[in-house]
C-alpha positions in Angstrom: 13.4 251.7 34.0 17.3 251.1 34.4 18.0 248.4 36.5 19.9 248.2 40.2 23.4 247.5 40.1 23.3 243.1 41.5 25.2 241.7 44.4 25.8 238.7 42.6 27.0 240.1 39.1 28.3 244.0 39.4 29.5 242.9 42.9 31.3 239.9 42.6 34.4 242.6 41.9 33.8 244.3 44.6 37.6 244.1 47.1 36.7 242.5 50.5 33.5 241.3 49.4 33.3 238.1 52.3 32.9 241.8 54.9 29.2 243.1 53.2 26.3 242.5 54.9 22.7 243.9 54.0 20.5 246.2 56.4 17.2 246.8 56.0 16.3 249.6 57.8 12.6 250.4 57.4 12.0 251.0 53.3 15.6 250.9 53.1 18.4 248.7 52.3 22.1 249.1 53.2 25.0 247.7 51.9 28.0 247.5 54.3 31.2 246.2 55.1 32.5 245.6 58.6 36.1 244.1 59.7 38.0 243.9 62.6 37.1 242.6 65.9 33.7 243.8 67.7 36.0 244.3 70.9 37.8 247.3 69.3 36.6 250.8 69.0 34.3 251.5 66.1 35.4 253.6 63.2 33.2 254.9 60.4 34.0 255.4 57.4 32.5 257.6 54.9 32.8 257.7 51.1 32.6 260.6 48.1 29.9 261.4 45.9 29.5 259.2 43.3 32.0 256.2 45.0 31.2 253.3 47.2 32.7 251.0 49.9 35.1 250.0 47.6 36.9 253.2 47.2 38.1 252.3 50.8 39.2 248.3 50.1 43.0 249.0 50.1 43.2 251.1 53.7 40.0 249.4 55.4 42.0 246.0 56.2 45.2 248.5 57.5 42.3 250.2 60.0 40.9 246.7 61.0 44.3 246.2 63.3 43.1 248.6 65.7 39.4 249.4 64.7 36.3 247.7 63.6 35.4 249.4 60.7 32.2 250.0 59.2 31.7 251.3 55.6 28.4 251.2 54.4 27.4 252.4 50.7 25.4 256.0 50.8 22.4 256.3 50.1 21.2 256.2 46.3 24.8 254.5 45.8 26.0 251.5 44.5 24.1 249.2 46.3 22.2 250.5 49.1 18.6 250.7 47.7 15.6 252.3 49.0 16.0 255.9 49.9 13.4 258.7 48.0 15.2 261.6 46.7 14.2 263.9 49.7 16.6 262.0 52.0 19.8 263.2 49.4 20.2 266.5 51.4 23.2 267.0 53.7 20.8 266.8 57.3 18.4 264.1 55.9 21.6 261.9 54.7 22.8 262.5 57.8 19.9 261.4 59.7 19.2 258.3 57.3 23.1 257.3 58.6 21.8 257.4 61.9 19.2 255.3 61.7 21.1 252.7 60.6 24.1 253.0 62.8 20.9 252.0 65.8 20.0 249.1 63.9 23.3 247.9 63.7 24.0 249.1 67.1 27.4 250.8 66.3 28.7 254.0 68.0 31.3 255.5 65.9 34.8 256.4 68.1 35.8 258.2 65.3 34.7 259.1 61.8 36.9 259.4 58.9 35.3 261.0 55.7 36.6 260.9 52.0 35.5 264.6 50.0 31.8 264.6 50.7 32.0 262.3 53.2 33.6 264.9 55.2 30.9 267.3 55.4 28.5 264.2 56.2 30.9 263.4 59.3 30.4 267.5 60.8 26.9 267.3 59.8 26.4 264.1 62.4 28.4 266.4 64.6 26.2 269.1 64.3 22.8 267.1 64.2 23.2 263.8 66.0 25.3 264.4 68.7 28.4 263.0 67.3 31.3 264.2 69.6 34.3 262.4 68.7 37.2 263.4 66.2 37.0 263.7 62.5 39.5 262.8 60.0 38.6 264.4 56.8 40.5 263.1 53.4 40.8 265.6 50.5 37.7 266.9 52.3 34.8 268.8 50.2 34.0 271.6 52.0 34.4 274.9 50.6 31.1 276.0 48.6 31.6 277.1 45.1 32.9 280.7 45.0 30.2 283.6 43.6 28.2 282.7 41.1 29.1 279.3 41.1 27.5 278.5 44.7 23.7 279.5 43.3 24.3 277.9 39.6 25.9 274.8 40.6 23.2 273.2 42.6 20.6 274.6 40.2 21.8 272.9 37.2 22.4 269.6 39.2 19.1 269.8 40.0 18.0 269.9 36.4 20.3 267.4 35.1 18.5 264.8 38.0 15.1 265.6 37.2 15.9 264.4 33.0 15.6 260.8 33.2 17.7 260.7 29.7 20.6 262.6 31.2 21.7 259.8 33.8 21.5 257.2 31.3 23.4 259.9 28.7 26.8 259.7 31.8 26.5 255.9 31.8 25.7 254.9 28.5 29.1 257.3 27.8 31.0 255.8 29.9 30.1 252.5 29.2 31.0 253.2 25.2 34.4 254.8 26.1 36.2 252.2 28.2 38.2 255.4 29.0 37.5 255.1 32.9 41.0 254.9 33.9 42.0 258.3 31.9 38.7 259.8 33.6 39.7 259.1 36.9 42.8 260.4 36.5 41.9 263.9 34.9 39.5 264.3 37.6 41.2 263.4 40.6 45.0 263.2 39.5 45.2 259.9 41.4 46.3 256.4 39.3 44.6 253.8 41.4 44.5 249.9 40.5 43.0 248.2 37.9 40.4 246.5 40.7 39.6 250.1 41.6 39.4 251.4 38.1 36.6 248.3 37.2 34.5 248.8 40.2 33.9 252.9 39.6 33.5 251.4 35.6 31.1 249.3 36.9 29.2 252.5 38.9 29.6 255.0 36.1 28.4 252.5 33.7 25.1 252.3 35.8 22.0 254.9 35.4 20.9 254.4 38.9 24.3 254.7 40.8 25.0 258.4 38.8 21.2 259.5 39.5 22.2 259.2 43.0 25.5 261.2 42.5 23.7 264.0 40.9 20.9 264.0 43.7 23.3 264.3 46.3 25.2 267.2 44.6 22.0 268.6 43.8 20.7 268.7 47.2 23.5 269.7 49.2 24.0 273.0 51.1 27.2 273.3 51.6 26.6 277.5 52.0 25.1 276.8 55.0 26.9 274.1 56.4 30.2 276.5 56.0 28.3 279.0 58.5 27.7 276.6 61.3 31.1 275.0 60.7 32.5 277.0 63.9 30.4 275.4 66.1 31.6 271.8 65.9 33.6 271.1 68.9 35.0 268.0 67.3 38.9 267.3 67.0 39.6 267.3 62.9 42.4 266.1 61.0 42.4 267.2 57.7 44.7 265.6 55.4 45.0 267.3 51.7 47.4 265.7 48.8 48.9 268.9 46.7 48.0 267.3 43.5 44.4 266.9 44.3 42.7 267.9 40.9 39.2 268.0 42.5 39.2 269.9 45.5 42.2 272.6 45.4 44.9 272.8 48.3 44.2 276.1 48.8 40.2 275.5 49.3 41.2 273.0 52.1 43.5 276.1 53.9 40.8 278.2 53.7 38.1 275.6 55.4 40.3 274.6 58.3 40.0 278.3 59.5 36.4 278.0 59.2 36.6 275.0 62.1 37.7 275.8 65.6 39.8 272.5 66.3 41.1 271.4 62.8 44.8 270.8 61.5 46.0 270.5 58.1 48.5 267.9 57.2 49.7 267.9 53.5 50.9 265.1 51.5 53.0 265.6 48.3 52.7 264.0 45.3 49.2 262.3 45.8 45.5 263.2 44.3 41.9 263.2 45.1 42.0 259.3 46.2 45.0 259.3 48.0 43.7 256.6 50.6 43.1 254.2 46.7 46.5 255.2 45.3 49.0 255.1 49.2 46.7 253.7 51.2 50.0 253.2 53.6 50.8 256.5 53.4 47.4 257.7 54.5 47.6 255.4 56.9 51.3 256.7 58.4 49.1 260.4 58.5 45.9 259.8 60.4 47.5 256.7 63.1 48.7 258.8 65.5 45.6 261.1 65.7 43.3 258.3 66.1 45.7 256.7 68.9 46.0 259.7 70.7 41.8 260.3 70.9 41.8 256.9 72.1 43.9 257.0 74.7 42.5 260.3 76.0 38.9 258.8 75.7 40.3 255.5 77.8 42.2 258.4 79.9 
């Protein structure tokens, strides 16, 4: 069996490490970071498949100002421990988040969600009530188109279900030491070497990319894309135009799909915008969150 990513070896990389905690919630364990003062309004953060808290180390301590801002690790990744591979569908991820979010006794004033982490944040307003505004960054959306929708899934699916293949991603990733030139053909970001070692450090472990291919094997972002027009929810979505993931023109085409949503573009950015300009994605989604909060203290 491969082992667990460790607090105290993998983690001791990890940016604003003195923030984690560890929840147990039932048969579960959570890994989290908070910051900011418990007076200020809470803000959730979300993160991407196959990422972790730390993807959100360099714009977390900018959001602590005026938030306090948790970011807990999903489940199956890095190192939140515990949750079967029935809970890696869109609704059950979604429900799992709410459970812990009682236990912690933390009601999100807004939500800001990173790719997948997007569709998580309009699934808890679909599901769980959630009825404040949604920033989504470089947000994962748009199914496949044709073919690609039914096949996709399908093939995650069977790459999960091989133990070997898992342990094939790491053990290659682990040999190359070409994580930085990864990154950057996938997401056409250039991030920091202390971002660049911690998603070494998750691609390099068996466990961490089993969970990354569960979760894209069990999302249904088909349906999600049909009850998209029923979230009331205010949404920001900011796109960077050089986002090698998740086209510009994908992230168009879902902000028609939701009834409140505007699209700002930023130039020159990829995939992890919020890793690469955190300052920048800062400058974007400051005014949105200021203006929901002084309406909701309106």
């Amino acid at each position: 069996m491969s082992r667990a990513l460790a607090w105290d070896r993998e983690g001791t990389i990890w940016p604003n490490r003195s923030t984690s905690a560890f929840v147990p919630v039932g048969r579960t364990r959570w890994h989290l970071q908070r910051m900011g003062s418990p007076d200020k309004p809470v803000l959730l953060l979300l993160h991407g498949t196959g990422a972790s808290v730390h993807s959100w180390g360099p714009l977390m301590p900018l959001l602590a100002d005026t938030h306090h801002v948790i970011a807990p690790d999903l489940p199956r990744h890095a190192f939140t421990s515990g949750h079967p591979p029935e809970d890696m569908s869109l609704p059950r991820m979604a429900s799992a988040l709410t459970r812990l979010l009682r236990t912690i006794d933390a009601v999100p004033s807004a939500i800001i969600g990173h790719s997948a982490g997007a569709a998580l944040a309009l699934q808890l307003a679909l599901d769980h009530a959630y009825a404040g505004p949604i920033v989504g960054l470089n947000s994962a959306l748009r199914p496949f188109p044709g073919l690609a929708a039914q096949l996709f899934p399908a093939v995650a699916k069977l790459l999960f279900v091989n133990p070997l293949v898992p342990r094939l991603f790491s053990g290659a990733a682990a040999l190359s030491g070409d994580t930085d030139r990864f990154i950057k053909r996938a997401t056409n970001s250039s991030i920091s070497a202390e971002g660049i070692a911690c998603y070494e450090a998750l691609l390099s472990n068996s466990r961490h990319t089993k969970g990354a291919l569960a979760m894209m094997a069990n999302w249904d972002l088909p349906t999600l894309r049909t009850r998209m027009q029923s979230v009331d929810n205010s949404v920001l979505m900011v796109h960077s135009d050089r986002d090698a993931a998740i086209p510009l023109d994908w992230a168009r085409e879902a902000q028609g799909w939701l009834g409140e949503a505007t699209l700002e573009v930023i130039e020159g950015l990829g995939h992890l915008a919020h890793e690469e300009a955190p300052e920048q994605v800062l400058e974007r989604i400051s005014p949105f969150l200021a203006a929901h909060a002084m309406a909701s203290a309106g």
